[in-house]
C-alpha positions in Angstrom: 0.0 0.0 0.0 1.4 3.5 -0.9 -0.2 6.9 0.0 0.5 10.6 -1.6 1.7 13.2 0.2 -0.9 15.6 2.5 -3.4 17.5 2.2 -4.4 14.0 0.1 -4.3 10.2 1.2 -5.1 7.8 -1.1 -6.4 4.4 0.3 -5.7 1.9 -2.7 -7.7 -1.7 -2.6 -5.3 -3.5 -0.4 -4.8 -1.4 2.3 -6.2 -2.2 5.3 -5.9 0.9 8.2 -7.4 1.7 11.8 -9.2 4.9 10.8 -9.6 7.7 12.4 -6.3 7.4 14.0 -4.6 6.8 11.0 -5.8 9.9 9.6 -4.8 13.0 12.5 -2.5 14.6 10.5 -3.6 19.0 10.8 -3.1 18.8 7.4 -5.2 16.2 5.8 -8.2 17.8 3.8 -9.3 15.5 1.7 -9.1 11.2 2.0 -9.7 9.9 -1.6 -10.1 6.3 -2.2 -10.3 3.8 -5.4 -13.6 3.0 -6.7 -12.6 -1.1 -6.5 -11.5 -0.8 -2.8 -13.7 -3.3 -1.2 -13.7 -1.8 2.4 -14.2 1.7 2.7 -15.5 4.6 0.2 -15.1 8.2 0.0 -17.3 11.3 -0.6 -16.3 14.9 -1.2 -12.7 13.8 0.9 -14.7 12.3 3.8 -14.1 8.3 4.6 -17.2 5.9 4.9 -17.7 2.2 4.7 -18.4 0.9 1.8 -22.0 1.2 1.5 -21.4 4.7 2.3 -23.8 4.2 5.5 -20.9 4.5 8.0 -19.0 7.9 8.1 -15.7 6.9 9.4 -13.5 10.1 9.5 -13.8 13.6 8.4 -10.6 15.1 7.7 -9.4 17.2 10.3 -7.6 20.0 7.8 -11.1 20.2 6.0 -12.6 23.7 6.3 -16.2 25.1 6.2 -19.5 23.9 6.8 -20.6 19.7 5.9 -23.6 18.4 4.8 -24.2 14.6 6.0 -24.8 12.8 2.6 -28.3 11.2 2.2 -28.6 7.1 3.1 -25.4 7.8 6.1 -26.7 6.3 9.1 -24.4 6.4 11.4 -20.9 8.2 12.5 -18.0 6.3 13.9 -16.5 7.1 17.1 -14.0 10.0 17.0 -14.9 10.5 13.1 -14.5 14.2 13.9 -11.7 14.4 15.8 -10.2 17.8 16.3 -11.8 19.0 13.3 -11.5 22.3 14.7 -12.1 23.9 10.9 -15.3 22.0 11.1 -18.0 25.6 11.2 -21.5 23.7 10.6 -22.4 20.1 10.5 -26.1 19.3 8.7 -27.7 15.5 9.1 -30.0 14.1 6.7 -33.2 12.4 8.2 -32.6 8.9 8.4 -29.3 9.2 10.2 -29.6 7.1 13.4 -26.7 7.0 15.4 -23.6 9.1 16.6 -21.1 6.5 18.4 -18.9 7.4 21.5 -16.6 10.4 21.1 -17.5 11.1 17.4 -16.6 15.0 18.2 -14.4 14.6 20.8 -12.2 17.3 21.8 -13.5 19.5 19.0 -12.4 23.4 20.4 -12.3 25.1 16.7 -13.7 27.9 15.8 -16.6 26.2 14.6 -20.5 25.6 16.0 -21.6 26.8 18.6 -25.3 25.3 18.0 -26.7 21.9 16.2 -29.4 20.6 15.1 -30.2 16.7 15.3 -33.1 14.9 13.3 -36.1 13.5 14.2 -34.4 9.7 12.7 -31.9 9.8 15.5 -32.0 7.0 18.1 -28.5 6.9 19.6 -26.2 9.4 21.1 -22.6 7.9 22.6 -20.9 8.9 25.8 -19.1 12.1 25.3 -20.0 12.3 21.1 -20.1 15.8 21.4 -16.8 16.4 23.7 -17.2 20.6 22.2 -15.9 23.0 24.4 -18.0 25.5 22.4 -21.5 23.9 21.8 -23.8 26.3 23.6 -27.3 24.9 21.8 -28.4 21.6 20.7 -32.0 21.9 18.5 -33.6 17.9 19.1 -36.3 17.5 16.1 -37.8 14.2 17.4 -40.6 13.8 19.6 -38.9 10.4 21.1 -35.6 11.1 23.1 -32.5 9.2 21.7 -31.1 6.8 23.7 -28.0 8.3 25.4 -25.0 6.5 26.9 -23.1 8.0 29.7 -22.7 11.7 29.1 -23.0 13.0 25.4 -22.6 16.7 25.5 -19.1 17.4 28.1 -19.3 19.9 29.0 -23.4 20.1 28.8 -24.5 22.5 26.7 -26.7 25.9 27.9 -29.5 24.7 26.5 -31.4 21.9 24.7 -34.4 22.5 23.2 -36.9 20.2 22.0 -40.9 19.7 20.5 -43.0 21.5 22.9 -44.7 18.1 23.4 -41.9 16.0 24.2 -40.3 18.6 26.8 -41.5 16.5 30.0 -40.5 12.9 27.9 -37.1 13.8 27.5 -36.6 15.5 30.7 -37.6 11.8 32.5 -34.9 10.1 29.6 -32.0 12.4 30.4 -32.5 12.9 33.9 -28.7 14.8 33.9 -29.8 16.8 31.5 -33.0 17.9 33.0 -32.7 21.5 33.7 -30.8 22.7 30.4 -34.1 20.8 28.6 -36.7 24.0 27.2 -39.5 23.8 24.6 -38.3 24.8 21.0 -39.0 28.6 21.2 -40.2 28.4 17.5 -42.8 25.7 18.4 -45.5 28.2 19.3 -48.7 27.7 17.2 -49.8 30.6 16.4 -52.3 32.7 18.3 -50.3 30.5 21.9 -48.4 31.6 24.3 -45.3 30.4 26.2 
């Protein structure tokens, strides 16, 4: 197995690595790798498996905002890694799970506020290990399933449906008093 110079790996068929440590080079922007590969895939310089369900590790040189391609599922613990250029992160619906550290130690000058889908069903201990995350926008009624502590340290505030304020305030008992009803979930003519 050979690889090109940074800002650019290239993963060719027979290469077999331990992603994302293999990958925490400042530098890295973009991971490319060949179409016949049977393991992992690549798009836009971001690693997945090979049913591009998985997203295995963002390059932590990689600048800007991300969109989350459609039909990704899930993303792999510490996939975001010090991706401290990392400014916005957008999930498609139908993404279900963020593992165990999959932001950990991410201090950039990125987000300071996400927004997680409706899909979502699984949040890791510590997968958003973000100094700076202030807000976290929940879209589903149902409360993930959360393991350990997700948010260190726990952000200001989480807001959720209106309706599902008391449900996820029983699910995430630690997280009770940072929980507040979406302030753009007002019907109109209601007050809060």
């Amino acid at each position: 197995p050979r690889s090109t110079l940074f800002p650019y790996t290239t993963l060719f068929r027979s290469e077999i690595v331990s992603p994302p440590y293999a990958f925490y080079s400042e530098s890295l922007k973009n991971i490319v790798v060949e179409d016949d590969n049977s393991v992992y895939s690549s798009i836009d310089g971001v690693l997945f498996d090979k049913q591009k369900s998985t997203l295995i590790c963002y390059p932590k040189g990689k600048e800007g905002a991300y969109t989350i391609p459609n039909g990704v599922t899930t993303i792999e613990r510490e996939a975001f890694n010090t991706a401290d250029n990392l400014t916005e992160i957008t999930f498609p619906e139908g993404f279900t799970t963020i593992k165990a550290g999959a932001f950990y130690y991410y201090s950039g000058k990125g987000f300071t506020t996400i927004t997680l889908p409706a899909s979502l069903t699984s949040i890791g201990d510590g997968a958003f290990h973000c100094d700076i995350l202030e807000t976290v926008h929940m879209k589903g009624v149902t409360p993930p399933t959360i393991t350990g502590s997700p948010f260190i340290p726990s952000p200001k505030a989480i807001y959720v449906p209106r309706i599902a304020v008391d449900t996820y305030k029983a699910a995430w008992l630690e997280l009770a008093d940072r929980i507040f009803a979406e302030p753009d979930d007002n019907p109109p003519g209601s007050f809060s």
